[in-house]
N, C-alpha and C positions, 0 to 999 in steps of 0.2 A: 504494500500500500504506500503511495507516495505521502513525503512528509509533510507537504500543503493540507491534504484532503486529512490527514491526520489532527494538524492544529485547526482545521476547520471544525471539525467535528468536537475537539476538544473545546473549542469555544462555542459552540451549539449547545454542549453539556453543560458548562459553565452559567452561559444565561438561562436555559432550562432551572438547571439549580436555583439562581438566583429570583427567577420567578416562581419557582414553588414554595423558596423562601416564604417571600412576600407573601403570598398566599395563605400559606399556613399560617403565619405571625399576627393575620388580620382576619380571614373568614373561618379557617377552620377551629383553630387553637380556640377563640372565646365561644365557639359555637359546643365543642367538648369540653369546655368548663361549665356552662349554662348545664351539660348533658350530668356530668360530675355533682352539680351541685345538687341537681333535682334528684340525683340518687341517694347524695346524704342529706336533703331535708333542707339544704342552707344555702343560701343567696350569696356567691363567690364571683369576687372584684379584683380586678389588677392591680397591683400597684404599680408606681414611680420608678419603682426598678426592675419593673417586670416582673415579680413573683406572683401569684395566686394567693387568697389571703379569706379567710372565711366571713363575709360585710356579715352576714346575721350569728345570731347566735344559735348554735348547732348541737348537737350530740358530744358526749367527751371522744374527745381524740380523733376527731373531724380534722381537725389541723394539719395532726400529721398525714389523714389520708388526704387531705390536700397538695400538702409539700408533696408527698409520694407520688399522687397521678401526675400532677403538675412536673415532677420533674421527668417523668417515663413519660408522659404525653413529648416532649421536650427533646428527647432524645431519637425517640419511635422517628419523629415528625421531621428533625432535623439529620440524621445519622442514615436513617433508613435510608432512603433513595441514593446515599452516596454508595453504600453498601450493596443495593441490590445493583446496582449501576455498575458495578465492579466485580462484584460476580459476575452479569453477565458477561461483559467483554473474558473476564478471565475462563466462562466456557466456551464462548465466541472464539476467540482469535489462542487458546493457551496461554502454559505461563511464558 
């Protein structure tokens, strides 16, 4: 494969990633926190620094399954597609 069509694709991937970014950071992510909250009974807000944070008063130790999805939401959401992206090529083309 020529090395043009190579960094073309890599930057295909690139902006892909960076709009899935985007994506997730504003439609999907506060949509599976609303999904989150209404599982544990309590009304969960963003902060200033981007963490997850329980606004009403909830069940004990709502908190930490907060901190918990919120951070595996986080991971799944950002991590994922770089990984499944990577396996594919690596059954695609070899190591």
């Amino acid at each position: 494969m020529p090395d043009g069509m190579i960094a073309g694709l890599g930057l295909i991937g690139f902006v892909a990633y960076l709009v899935w970014i985007m994506l997730f950071l504003r439609r999907i992510r506060p949509a599976l926190a609303h999904r989150v909250g209404a599982v544990l009974g309590v009304t969960i807000s963003e902060q200033p620094r981007g963490q997850w944070r329980a606004a009403s008063r909830g069940p004990r130790g709502s908190g930490c399954a907060i901190a918990l999805a919120d951070i595996s939401i986080l991971l799944v959401g950002t991590l994922g597609p770089l990984v499944a992206f990577s396996l594919a090529l690596l059954l695609l083309f070899g190591p």
